[in-house]
N, C-alpha and C positions, 0 to 999 in steps of 0.2 A: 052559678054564673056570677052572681055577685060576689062572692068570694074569690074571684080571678080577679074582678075587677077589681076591688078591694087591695087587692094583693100586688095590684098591674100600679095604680096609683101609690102604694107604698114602694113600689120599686122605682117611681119615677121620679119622687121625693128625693130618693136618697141620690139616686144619681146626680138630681140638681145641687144638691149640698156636694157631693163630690166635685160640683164643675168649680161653684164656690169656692170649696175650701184648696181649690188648686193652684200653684202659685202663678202669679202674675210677674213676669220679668219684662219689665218697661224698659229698651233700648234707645239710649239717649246720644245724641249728638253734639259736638262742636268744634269751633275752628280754635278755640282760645286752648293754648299750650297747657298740657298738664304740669302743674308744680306752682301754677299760681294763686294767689292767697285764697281768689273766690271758688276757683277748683278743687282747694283741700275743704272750705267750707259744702259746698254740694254735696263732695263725696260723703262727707259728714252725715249731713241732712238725709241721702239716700239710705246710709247704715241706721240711721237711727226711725226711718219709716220701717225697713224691713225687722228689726228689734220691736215695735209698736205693735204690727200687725204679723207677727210672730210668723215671719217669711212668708205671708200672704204676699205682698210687694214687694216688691226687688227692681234694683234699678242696675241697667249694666252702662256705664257711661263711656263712650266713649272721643275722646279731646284731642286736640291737638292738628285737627282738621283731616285725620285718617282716612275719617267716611267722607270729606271733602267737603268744599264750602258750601255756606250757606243756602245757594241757590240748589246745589246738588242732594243738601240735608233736607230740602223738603221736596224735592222729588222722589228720594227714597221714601217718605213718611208716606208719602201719595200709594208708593205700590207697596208700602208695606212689610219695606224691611227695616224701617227705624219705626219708634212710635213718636217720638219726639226728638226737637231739639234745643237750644240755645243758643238763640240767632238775632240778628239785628230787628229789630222791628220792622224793617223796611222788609224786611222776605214777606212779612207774613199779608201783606197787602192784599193777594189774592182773597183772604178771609175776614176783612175788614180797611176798605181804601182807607179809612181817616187817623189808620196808625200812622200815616204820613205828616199827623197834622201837626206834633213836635219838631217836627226834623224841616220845616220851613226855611229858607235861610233868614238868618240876622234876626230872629224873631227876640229873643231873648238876650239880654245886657246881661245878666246876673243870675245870680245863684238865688234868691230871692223870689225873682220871676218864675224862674221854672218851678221852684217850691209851691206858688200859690195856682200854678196852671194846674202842677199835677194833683196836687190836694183836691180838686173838682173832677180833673177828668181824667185820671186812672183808672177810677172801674168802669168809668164809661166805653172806655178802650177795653177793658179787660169783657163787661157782657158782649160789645161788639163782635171780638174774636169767638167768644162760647156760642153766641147765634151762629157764626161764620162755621162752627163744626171744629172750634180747638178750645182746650180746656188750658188758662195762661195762670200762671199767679204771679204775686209781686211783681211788677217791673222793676226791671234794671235798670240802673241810667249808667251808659257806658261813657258818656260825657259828652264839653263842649269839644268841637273840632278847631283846630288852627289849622292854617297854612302853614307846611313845611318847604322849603324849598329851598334850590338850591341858586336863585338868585334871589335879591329883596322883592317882595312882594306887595308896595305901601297902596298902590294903585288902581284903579280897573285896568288903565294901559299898561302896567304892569303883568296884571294877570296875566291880559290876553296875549303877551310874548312871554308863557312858560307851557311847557309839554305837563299837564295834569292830567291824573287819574281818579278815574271814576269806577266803582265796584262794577267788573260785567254782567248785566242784566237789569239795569237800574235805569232804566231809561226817563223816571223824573229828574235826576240829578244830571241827567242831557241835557232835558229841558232848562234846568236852571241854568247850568252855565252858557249855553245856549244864548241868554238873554243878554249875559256879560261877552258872547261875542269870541265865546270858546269854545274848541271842538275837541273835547277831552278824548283822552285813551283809555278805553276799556278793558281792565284786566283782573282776572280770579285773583283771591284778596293772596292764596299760595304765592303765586308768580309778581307779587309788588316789587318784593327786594330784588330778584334778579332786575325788570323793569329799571330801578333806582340804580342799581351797580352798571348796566349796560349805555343807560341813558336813553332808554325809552323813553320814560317819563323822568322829571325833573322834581315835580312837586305831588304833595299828598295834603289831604285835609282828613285832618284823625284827632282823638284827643290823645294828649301824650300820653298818658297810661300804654294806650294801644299801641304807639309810636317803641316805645320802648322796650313790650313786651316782644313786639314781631321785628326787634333792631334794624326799625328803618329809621330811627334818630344819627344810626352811623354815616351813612346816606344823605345827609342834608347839614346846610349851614344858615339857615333864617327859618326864624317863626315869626309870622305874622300876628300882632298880638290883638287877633280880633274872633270873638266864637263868630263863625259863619254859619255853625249850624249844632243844634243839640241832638246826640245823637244815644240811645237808650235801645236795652234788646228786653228779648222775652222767653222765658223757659216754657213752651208749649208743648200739649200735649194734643195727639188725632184722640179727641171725644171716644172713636169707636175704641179705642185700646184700652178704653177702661170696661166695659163690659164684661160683664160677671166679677166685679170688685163691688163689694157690699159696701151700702153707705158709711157704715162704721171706719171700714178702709178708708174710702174717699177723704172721709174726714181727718185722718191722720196724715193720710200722703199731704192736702189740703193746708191743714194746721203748719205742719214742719215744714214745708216746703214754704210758704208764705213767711213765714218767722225766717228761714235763714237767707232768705233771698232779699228780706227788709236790710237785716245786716250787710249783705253784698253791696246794696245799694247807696247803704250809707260808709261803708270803706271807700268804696270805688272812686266817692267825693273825694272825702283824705287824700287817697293816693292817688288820683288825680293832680292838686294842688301842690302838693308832693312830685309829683314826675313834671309838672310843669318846669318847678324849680330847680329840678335836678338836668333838666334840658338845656336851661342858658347855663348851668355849671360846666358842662362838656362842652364850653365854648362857640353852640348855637347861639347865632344874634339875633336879638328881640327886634320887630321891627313896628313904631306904631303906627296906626291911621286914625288923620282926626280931622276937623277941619271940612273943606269940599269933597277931599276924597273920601270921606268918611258919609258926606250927604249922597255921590253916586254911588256906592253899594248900594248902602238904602232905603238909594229910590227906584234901584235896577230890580233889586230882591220883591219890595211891594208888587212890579209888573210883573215878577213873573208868578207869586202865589195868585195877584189874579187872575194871570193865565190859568193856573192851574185847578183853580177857581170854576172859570168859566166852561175847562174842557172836559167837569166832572172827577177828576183824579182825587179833591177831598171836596168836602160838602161845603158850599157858603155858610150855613151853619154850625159847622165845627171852627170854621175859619172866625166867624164872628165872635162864637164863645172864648176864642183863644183872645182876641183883640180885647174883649172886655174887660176879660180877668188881668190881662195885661195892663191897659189902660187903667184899672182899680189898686194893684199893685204899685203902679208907678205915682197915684197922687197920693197912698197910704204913705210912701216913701218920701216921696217931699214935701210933706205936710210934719214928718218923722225929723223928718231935718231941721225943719220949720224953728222947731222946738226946743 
């Protein structure tokens, strides 16, 4: 009898190393077109995890919005036909409200700001999501958004005489504009340019990068030269799709995937500043805001984070920490200047 059992236990052994050493094919998603600089770098990063772990991992990606937007990429993840995707931060809310807490409006002046916000509260965002039930690395910062449109936009009373769109399903960014006294149009990010060519909508808020990749720069003749909102994504993964990947795995998918997703983030700067400049080239007109109109943004934008504030959507707490780090960055800077 004990030599069955013996025997029972070594066969139960080996089966589990079989489940182990089986491969794991991580189905990955996104809206961003294949052939772009950060898309040949992932694919990269995928070949060079399954070379590590010697086709343990494997990633099959696929871009270009196929699987469908954002909202639709984690509903598959839900039943379990993607494992993951590469999606705006704002999807992933359901798993962590305070990924909302970058994308405030008017929060941030500078590139500088945002540096010393994220240096504190990146992994903070990132364990968020891993409690929430997703495994994220690196953030991306997809960038600051301008107003595109297709009259000048220097205003609030401006604003609220153009037809604007807002991502379907985003109902903070309702809210916000909401407060400026606009009843945006909601539409799947596929359906924008049609939107733009018919004249649904008139105007968009993206950073140019994004503007130029999904040629809705053809589409408009003003940029409003103010960030209204910073806007950054996340390569996540559903926690359960890693089961039965040995730590040894984790730690490679882990390693590589953090290292090339640091690089994305620090291009996506570059060519950011780069597709800014290349925007007024094709004879989009810069438009500024400075002055009063520049104090009603943001004193509209402050009402409405503490709406947003108040209704639970991000924590006064994360809100504060943001305020701080802001507030420390801004007198490091003109004390900088000082000098």
């Amino acid at each position: 009898m004990r030599l069955y059992t013996v025997l029972g236990a070594a066969l139960l052994s080996l089966s589990l190393l079989a489940i182990d050493a089986e491969a794991k094919t991580l189905k990955i998603a996104t809206i961003s077109p294949d052939g772009l600089g950060w898309i040949k770098k992932l694919r990269g990063g995928m070949q060079e995890v399954r070379s590590r772990t010697d086709g343990r991992v494997k990633f099959k990606l696929y871009p270009g919005g196929v699987q469908g937007d954002d909202i639709t990429v984690l509903r598959k993840i839900r039943i379990g036909q993607l494992h993951g995707g590469a999606v705006a931060a704002g999807t992933l809310t359901r798993f962590y409200p305070d990924l909302q807490l970058y994308n405030l409006p008017l929060q941030f002046q500078n590139f500088d700001e945002v540096d010393r916000v994220r240096e504190v509260m990146d992994p903070q965002i990132i364990a968020g999501l891993d409690e929430g039930g997703m495994v994220s690395f690196a953030l991306i910062e997809t960038g600051f958004a301008y107003v595109l449109s297709n009259s000048p936009v220097r205003s609030v009373d401006d604003l609220r005489r153009i037809k604007a769109w807002v991502p379907d399903g985003d109902p903070i960014s309702v809210r916000i504009l909401g407060h400026y006294g606009v009843s945006p149009i909601p539409l799947a990010i596929t359906d924008v340019l049609a939107g733009l060519q018919t004249g649904l909508i008139d105007a968009v808020a993206v950073p140019p990068l994004v503007a130029i990749a999904l040629q809705w720069h053809n589409q408009v003749k003003y940029l409003t030269d103010m960030p209204v909102m910073y806007i950054y994504s996340a390569l996540a993964l559903d926690k359960k799709s890693l089961h039965g990947v040995s730590t040894a795995d984790r730690v490679a998918v882990e390693e590589v995937m953090n290292r090339v997703l640091r690089e994305v983030d620090r291009d996506n700067r570059t060519d950011n500043i780069k597709a800014f400049d290349a925007l007024l080239a094709t004879g989009i007109e810069r438009v500024s805001v400075s002055g009063d109109a520049l104090a009603e943004w943001r004193t509209i934008a402050q009402k409405s984070i503490i709406d947003l504030t108040t209704s639970g959507e991000v924590s006064s707490e994360g809100v504060a920490a943001i305020s701080k780090l802001l507030e420390q960055s801004r007198v490091s800077n003109a004390q900088a200047l000082a000098h």
